[in-house]
VEXKOLTI-915294 format. One record per residue (C-alpha): residue number from 1; residue in one letter; x, y, z. Coordinates in Angstrom, 1 decimal, decimal comma, m for minus. Example, Ala and Ser with C-alpha at 12.3 -4.5 7.8 and 13.67 -1.06 7.14 Angstrom:
// residues 2
rec num->1; residuo->A; X->12,3; Y->m4,5; Z->7,8
rec num->2; residuo->S; X->13,7; Y->m1,1; Z->7,1
// end
This chain:
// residues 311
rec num->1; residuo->X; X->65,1; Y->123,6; Z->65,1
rec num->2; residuo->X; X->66,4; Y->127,0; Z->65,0
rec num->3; residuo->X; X->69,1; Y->127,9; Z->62,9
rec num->4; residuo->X; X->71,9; Y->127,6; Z->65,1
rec num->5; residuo->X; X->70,9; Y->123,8; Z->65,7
rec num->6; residuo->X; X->70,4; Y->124,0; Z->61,6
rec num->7; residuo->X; X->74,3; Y->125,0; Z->61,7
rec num->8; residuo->X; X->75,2; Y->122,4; Z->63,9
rec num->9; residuo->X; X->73,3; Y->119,3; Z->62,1
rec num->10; residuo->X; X->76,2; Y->116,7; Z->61,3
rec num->11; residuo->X; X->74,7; Y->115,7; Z->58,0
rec num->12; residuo->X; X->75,6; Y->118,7; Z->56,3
rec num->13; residuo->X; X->73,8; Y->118,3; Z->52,6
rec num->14; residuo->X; X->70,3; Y->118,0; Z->54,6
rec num->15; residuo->X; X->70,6; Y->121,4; Z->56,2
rec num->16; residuo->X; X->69,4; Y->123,3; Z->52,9
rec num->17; residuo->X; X->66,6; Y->121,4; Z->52,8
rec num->18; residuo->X; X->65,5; Y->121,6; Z->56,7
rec num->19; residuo->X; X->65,6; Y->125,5; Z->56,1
rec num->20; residuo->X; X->63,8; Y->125,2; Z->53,0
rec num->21; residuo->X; X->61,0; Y->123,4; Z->55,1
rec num->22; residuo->X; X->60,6; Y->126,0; Z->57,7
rec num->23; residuo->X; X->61,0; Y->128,6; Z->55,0
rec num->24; residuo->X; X->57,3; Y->127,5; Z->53,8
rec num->25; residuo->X; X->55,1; Y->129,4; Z->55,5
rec num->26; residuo->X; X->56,8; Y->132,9; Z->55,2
rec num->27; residuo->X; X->57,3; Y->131,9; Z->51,5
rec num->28; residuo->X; X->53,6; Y->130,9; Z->51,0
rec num->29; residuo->X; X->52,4; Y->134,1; Z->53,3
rec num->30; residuo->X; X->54,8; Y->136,9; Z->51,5
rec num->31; residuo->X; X->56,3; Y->135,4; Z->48,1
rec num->32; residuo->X; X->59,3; Y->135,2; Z->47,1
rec num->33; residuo->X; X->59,6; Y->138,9; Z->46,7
rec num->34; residuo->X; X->59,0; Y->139,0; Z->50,4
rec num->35; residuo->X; X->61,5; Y->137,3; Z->51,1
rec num->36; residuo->X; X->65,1; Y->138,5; Z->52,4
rec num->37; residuo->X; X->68,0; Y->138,3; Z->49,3
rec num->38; residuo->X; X->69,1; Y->135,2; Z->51,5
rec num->39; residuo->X; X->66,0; Y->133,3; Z->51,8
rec num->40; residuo->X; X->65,2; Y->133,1; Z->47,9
rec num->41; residuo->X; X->68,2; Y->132,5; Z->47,1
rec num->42; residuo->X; X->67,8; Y->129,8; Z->49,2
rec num->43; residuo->X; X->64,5; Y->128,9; Z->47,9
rec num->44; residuo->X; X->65,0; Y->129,4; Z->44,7
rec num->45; residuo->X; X->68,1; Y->127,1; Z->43,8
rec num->46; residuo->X; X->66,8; Y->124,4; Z->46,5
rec num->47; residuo->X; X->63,3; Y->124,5; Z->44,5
rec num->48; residuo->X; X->65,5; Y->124,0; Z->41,2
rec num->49; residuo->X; X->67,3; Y->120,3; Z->42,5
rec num->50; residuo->X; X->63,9; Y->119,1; Z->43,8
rec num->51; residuo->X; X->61,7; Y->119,6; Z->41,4
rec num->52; residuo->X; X->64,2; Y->118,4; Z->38,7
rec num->53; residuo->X; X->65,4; Y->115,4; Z->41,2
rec num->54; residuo->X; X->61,5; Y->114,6; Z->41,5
rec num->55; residuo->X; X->60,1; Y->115,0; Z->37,9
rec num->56; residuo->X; X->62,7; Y->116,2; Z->35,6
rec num->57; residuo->X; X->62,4; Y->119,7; Z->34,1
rec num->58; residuo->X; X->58,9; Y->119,4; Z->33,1
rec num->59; residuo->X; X->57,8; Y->119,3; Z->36,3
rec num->60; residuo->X; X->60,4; Y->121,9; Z->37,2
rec num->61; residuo->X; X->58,8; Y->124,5; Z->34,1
rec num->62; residuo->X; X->55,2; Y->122,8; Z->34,6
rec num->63; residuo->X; X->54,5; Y->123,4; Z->38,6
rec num->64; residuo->X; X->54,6; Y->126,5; Z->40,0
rec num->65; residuo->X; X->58,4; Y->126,6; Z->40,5
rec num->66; residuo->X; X->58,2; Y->127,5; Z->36,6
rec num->67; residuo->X; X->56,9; Y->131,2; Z->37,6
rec num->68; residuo->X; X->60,3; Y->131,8; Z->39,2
rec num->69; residuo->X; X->62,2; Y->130,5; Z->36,9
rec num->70; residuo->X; X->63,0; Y->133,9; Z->34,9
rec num->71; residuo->X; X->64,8; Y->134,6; Z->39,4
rec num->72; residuo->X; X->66,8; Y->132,0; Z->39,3
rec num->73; residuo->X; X->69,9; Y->132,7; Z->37,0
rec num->74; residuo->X; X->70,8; Y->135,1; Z->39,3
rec num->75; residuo->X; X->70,2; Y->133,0; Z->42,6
rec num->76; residuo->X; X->72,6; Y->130,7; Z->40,5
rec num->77; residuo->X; X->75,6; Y->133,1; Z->39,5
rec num->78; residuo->X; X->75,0; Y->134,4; Z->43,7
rec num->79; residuo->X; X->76,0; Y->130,5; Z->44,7
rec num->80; residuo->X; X->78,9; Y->130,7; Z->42,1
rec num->81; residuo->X; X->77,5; Y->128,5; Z->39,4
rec num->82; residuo->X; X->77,6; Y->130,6; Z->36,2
rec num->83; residuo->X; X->77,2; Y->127,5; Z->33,6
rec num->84; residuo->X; X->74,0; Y->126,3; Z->35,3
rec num->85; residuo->X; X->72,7; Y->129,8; Z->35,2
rec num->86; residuo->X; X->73,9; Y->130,5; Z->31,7
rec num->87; residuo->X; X->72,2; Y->127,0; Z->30,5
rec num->88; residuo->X; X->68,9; Y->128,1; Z->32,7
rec num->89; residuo->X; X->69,0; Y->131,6; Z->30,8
rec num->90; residuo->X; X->68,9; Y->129,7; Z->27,4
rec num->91; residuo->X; X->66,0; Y->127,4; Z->28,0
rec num->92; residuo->X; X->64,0; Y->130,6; Z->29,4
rec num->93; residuo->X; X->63,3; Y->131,6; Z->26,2
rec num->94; residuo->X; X->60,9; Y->129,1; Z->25,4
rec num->95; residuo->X; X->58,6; Y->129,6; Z->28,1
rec num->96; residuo->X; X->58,3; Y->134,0; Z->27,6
rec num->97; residuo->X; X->55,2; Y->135,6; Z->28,4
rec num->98; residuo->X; X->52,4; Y->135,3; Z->25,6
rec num->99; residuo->X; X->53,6; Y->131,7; Z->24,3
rec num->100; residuo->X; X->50,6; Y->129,7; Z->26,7
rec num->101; residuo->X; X->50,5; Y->127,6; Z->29,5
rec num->102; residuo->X; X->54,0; Y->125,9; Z->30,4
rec num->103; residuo->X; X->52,4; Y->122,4; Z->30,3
rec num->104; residuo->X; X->50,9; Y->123,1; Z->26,8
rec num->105; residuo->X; X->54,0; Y->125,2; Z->25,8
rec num->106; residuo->X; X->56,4; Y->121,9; Z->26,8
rec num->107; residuo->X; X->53,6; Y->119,2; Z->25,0
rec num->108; residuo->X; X->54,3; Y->121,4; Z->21,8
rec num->109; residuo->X; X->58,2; Y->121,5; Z->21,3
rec num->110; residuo->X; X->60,3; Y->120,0; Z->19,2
rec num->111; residuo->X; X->62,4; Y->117,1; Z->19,8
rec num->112; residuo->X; X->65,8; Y->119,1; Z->19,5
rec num->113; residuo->X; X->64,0; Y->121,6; Z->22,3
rec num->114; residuo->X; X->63,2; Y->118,5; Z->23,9
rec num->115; residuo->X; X->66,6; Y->117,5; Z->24,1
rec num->116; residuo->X; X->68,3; Y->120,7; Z->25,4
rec num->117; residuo->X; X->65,6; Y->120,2; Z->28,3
rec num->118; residuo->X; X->67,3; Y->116,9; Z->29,0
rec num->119; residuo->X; X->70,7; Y->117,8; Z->28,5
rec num->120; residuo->X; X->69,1; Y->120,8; Z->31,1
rec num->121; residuo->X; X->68,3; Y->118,2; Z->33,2
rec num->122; residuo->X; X->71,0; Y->116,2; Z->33,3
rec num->123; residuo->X; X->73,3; Y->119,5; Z->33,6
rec num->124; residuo->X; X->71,3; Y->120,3; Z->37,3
rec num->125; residuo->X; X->71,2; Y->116,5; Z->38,6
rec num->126; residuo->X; X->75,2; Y->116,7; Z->37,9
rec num->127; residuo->X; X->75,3; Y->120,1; Z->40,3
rec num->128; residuo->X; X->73,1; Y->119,4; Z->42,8
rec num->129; residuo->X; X->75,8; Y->118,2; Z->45,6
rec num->130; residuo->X; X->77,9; Y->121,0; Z->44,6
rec num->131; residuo->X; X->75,0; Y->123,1; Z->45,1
rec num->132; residuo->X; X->73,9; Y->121,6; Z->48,0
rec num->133; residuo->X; X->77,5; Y->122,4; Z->49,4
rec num->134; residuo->X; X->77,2; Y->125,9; Z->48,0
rec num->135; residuo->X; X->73,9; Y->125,9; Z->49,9
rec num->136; residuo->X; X->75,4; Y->125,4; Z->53,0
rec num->137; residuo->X; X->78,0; Y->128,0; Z->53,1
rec num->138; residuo->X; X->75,9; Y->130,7; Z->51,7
rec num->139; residuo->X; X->73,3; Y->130,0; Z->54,7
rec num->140; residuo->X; X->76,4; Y->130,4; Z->57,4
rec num->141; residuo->X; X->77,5; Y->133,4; Z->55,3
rec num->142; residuo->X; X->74,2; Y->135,0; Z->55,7
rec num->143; residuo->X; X->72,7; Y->133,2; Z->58,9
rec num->144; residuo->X; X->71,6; Y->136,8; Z->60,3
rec num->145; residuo->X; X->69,4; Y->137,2; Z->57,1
rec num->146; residuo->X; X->67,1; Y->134,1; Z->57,5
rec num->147; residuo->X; X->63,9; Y->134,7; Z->60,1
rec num->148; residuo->X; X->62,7; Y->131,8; Z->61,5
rec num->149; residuo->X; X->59,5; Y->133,3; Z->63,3
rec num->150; residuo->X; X->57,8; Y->129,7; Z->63,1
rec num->151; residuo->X; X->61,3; Y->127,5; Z->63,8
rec num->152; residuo->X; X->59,6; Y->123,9; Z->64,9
rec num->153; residuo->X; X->56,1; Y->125,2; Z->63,2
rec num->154; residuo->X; X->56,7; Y->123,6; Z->59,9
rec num->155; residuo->X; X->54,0; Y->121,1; Z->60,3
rec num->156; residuo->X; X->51,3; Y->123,6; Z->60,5
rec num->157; residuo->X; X->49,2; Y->125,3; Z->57,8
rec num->158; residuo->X; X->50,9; Y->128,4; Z->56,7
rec num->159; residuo->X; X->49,9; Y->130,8; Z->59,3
rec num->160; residuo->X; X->50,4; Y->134,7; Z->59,8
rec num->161; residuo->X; X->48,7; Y->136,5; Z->62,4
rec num->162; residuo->X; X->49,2; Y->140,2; Z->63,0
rec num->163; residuo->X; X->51,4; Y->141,5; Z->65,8
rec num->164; residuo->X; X->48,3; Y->142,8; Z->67,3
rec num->165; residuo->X; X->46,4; Y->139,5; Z->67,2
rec num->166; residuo->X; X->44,4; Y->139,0; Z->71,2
rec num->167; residuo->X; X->44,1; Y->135,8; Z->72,9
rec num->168; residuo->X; X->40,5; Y->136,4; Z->72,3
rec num->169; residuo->X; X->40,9; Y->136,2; Z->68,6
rec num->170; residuo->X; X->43,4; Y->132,7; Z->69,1
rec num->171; residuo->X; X->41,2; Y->130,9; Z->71,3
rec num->172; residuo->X; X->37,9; Y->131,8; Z->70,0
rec num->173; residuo->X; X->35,5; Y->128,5; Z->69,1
rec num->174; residuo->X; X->35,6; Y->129,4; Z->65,3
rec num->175; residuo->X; X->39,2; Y->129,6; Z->64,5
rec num->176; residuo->X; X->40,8; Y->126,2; Z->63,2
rec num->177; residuo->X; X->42,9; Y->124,4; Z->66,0
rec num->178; residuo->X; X->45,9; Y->123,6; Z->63,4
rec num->179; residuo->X; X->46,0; Y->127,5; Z->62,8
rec num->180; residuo->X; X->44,9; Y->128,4; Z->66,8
rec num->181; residuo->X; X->47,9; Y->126,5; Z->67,9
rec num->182; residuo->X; X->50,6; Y->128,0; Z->65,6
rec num->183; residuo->X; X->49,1; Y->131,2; Z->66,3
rec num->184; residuo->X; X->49,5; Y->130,9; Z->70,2
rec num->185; residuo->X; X->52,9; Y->129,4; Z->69,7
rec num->186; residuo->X; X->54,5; Y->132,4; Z->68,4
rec num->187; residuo->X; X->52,6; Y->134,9; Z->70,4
rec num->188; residuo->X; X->54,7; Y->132,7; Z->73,4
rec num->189; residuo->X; X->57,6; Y->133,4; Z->71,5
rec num->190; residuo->X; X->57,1; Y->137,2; Z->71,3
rec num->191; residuo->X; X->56,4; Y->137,4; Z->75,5
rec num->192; residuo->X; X->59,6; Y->139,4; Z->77,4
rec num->193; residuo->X; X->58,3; Y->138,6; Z->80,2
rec num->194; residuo->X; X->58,2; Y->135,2; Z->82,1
rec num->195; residuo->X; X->55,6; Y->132,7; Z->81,1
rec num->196; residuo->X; X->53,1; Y->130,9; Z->83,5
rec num->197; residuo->X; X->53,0; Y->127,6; Z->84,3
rec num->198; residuo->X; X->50,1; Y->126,7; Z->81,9
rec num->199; residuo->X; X->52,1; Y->129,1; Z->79,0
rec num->200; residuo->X; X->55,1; Y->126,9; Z->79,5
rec num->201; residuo->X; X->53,2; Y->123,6; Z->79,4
rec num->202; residuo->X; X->51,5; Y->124,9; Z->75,7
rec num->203; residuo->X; X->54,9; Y->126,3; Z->74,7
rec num->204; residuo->X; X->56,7; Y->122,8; Z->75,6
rec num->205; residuo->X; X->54,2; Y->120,8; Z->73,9
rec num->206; residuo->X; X->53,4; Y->122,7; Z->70,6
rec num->207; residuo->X; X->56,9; Y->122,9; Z->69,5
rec num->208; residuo->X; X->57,7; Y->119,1; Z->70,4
rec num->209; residuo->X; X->54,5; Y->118,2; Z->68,5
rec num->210; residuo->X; X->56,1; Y->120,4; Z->65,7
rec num->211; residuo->X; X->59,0; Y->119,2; Z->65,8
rec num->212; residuo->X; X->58,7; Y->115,7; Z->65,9
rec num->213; residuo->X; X->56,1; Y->115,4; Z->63,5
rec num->214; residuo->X; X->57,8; Y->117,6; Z->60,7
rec num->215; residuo->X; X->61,6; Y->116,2; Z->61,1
rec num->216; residuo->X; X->60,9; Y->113,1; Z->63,6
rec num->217; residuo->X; X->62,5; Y->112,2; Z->67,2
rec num->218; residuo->X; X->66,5; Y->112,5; Z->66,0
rec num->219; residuo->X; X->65,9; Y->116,4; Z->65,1
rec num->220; residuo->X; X->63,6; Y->116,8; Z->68,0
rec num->221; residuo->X; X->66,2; Y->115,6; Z->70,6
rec num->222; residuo->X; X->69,3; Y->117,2; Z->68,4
rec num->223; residuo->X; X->67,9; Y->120,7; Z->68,9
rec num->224; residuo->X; X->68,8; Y->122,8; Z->71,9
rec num->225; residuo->X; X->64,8; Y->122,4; Z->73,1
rec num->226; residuo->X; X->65,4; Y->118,9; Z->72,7
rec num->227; residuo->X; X->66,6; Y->119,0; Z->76,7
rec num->228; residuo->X; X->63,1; Y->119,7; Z->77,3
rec num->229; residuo->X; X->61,8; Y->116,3; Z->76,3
rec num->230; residuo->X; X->61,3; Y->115,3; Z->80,0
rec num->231; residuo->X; X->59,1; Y->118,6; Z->80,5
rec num->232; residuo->X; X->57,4; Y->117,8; Z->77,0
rec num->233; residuo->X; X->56,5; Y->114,7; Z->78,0
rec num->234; residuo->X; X->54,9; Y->116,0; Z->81,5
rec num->235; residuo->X; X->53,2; Y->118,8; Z->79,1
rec num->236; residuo->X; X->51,6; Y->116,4; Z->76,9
rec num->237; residuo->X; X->49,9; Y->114,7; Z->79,8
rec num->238; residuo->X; X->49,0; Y->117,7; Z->81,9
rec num->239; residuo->X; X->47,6; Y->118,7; Z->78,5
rec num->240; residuo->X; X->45,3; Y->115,5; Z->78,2
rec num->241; residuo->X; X->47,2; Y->113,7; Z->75,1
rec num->242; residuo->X; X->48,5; Y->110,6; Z->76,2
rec num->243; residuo->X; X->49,4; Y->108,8; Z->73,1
rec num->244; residuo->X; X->51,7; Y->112,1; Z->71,9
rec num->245; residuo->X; X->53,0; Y->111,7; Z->75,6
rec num->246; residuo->X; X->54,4; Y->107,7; Z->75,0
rec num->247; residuo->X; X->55,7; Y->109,5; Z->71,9
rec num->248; residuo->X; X->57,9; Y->111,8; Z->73,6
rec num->249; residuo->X; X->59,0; Y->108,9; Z->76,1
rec num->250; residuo->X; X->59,7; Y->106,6; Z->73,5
rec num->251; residuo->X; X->61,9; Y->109,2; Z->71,8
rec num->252; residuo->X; X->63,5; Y->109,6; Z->75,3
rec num->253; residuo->X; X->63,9; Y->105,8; Z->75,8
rec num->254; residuo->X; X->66,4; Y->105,4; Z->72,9
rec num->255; residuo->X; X->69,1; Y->107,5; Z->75,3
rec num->256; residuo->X; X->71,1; Y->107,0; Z->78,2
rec num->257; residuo->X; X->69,4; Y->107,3; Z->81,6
rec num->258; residuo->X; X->69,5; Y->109,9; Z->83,3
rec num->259; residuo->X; X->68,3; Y->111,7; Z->80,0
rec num->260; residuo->X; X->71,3; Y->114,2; Z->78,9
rec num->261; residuo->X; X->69,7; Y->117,8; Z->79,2
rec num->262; residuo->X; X->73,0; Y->119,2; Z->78,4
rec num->263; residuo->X; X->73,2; Y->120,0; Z->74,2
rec num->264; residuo->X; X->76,9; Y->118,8; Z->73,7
rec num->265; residuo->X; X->76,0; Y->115,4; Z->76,0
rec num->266; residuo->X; X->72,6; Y->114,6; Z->73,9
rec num->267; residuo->X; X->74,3; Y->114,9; Z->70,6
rec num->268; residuo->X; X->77,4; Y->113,0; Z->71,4
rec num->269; residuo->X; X->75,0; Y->110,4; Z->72,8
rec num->270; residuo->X; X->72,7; Y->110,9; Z->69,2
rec num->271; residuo->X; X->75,7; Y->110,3; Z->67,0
rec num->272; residuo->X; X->76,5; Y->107,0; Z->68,5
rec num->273; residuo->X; X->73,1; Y->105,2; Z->68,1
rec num->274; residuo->X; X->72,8; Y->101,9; Z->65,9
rec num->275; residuo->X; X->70,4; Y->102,2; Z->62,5
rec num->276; residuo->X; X->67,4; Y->100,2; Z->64,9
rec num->277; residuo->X; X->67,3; Y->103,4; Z->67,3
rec num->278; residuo->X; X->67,4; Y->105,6; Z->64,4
rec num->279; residuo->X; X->64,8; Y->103,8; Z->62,5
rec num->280; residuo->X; X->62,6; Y->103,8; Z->65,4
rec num->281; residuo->X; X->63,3; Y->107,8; Z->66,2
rec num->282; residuo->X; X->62,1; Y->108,6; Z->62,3
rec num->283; residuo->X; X->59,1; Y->106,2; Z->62,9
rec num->284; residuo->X; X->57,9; Y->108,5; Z->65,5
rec num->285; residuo->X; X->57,5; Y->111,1; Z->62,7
rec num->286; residuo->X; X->54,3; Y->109,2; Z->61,2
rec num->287; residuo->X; X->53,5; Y->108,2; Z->64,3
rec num->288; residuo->X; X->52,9; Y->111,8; Z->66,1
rec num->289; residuo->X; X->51,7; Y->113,1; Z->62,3
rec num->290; residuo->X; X->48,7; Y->110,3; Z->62,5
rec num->291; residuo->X; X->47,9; Y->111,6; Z->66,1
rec num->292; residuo->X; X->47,6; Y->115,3; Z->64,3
rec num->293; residuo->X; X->44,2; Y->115,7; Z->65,2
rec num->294; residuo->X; X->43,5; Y->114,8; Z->68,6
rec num->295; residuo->X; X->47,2; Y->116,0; Z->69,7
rec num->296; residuo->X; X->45,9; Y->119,6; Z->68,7
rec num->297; residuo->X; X->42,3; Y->119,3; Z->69,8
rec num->298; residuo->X; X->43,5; Y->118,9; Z->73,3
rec num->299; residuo->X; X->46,0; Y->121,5; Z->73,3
rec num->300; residuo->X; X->43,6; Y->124,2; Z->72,7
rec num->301; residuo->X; X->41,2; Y->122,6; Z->74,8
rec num->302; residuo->X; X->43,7; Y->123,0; Z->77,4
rec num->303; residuo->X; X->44,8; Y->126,4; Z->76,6
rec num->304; residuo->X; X->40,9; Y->127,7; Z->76,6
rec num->305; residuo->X; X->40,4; Y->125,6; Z->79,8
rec num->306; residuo->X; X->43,5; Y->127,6; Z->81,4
rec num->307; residuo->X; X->42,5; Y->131,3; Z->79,6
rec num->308; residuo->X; X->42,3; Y->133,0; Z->83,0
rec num->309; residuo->X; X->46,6; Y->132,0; Z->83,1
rec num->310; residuo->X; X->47,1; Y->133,0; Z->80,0
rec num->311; residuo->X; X->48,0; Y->136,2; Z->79,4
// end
C-alpha cells in the first residue's frame, strides 16, 4: 500500500503499524538518524508499545530498541504524552553509557529498580491505544514527510541500490533474486516514460507478490493497485508461476463478479465480507510467503529472458 491507501484503511489503530512495516528497510539502510523527523517519530514510539507489548521492558532496554531509547522522550512529548516521556526520562538513568551491557545492567538491579521498570511497563501498556490514536493523527499531519520508495516491498530483504544502478548490474547471475527483484521494482517505479509490456508484467507481479505476502489478500485488494488483480493474475502466469497465479484468483474469487476495478466499489464490496472470506484472504499471506522461493526465481528468470524489452 501506499500511504494514501494507509489513510484510507478502516481499521484505524493498524495503520501505525503497516507504516512501521514498510518503514523497515529505509530504517535498517539509513538509521534512525536518516530518517525524516516524521518517520522516527513514528518508529520510535511504535518500537516503544511492541517491544513492551511483546516482552515487557526488558526486552524493550535488552534488544536493540534499547539504543534509541535516550530519542524517545522527545518522540513522546512530539505525540503529546509528557508523563510517559517524563517516566521514560527517569528509568534512562540506569542504563547511561559506561554502566555495561543492558541485559547484564537489568540482571544486576535491585528490586525497587525492578519495580519502577514494571510500574514502567504497566505505565506504556496503559497508553498504547492513546498512542496508537496519537499515531494516527501525527502520520495525516505529516503524510508529505513519510517516503515510501519500497511501498508493497516490505517482504523483501532490506534493499538500497543507487540511482545509478544498470539493468546489467540487477539482472546479473550473481546478485540474489530476493534483492534482484526489489531492485528492479523500484527502478520501474522511477521510469517517466511508459513501460513495455514485459516491464508491466514484472511491475504487476512483484508488487502483488509483495503485497500479499507481507499484509495478505484483504490489503492487496484494499489498495488502489488492488484493481490490477485481474492483470496480476495474467502476470503471474505469463511469468511462469502458476501456484502464486491460483493465489491471486483465489483472492479474486472472494468478490463479486465482474471483479470491481473501481477503488470505492472493491472496498465497499471488502467491508461487507463474512469472517470465512476474511480468514481465507489472510491465509493467502502464508500461502504466497511459502511459495517465496520459486515465485521469485521465475520472475527474474522472466525478466532476464525478456532483457532485450527491458529498458
Amino acid at each position: 500500500m501506499d500511504l494514501p491507501d494507509l489513510l484510507a484503511w478502516p481499521h484505524r489503530a493498524d495503520v501505525p503499524g503497516m507504516l512501521f512495516r514498510r518503514l523497515i528497510s529505509r530504517h535498517a539502510t539509513r538509521g534512525i538518524l536518516g530518517m525524516s523527523r516524521a518517520e522516527q517519530v513514528l518508529w520510535l514510539a511504535f518500537e516503544l508499545c511492541g517491544e513492551v507489548s511483546n516482552g515487557g521492558v526488558d526486552q524493550f532496554f535488552s534488544n536493540s530498541s534499547g539504543e534509541r531509547a535516550p530519542l524517545m522522550p522527545a518522540a513522546l512529548r512530539e505525540l503529546g504524552q509528557p508523563e510517559l516521556a517524563a517516566a521514560l526520562e527517569k528509568s534512562l538513568v540506569h542504563f547511561q553509557p559506561g554502566k555495561g551491557e543492558r541485559h547484564e545492567v537489568i540482571a544486576a538491579l535491585g528490586p525497587q529498580v525492578k519495580a519502577e521498570l514494571e510500574a514502567l511497563g504497566q505505565q506504556v501498556s496503559a497508553k498504547t491505544d492513546a498512542l496508537l490514536a496519537d499515531l494516527v493523527r501525527w502520520i495525516e499531519a505529516h503524510a508529505g514527510e513519510f517516503t515510501l520508495s519500497n511501498a508493497g516491498l516490505a517482504a523483501f530483504r532490506p534493499v538500497a541500490f543507487p540511482d545509478d544502478v544498470t539493468l546489467k548490474e540487477i539482472l546479473a547471475a550473481e546478485l540474489a533474486p530476493d534483492l534482484a527483484i526489489p531492485a528492479l521494482y523500484v527502478r520501474l517505479s522511477r521510469r517517466t516514460t511508459p513501460l513495455t509490456a514485459p516491464e508491466r508484467t514484472l511491475q504487476l507481479a512483484i508488487h502483488a507478490f509483495g503485497e500479499i505476502s507481507d499484509e495478505g489478500g484483504l490489503s492487496y485488494l484494499f489498495c488502489s493497485r488492488g484493481k490490477h488483480a485481474p492483470e496480476a493474475h495474467a502476470a503471474f502466469e505469463e511469468a511462469d508461476a502458476p501456484d502464486a497465479a491460483a493465489i491471486v484468483e483465489r483472492a479474486m474469487g472472494v468478490l463479486p463478479s465482474p471483479f470491481p476495478v473501481d477503488d470505492v466499489a472493491r472496498r465497499a464490496a471488502l467491508a461487507k465480507l463474512g469472517q470465512d472470506a476474511l480468514t481465507r484472504l489472510q491465509a493467502l499471506q502464508w500461502e504466497l510467503d511459502d511459495l517465496r522461493q520459486p515465485t521469485i526465481e521465475a520472475l527474474i528468470g522472466y525478466a532476464r529472458d525478456q532483457r532485450a524489452a527491458l529498458q
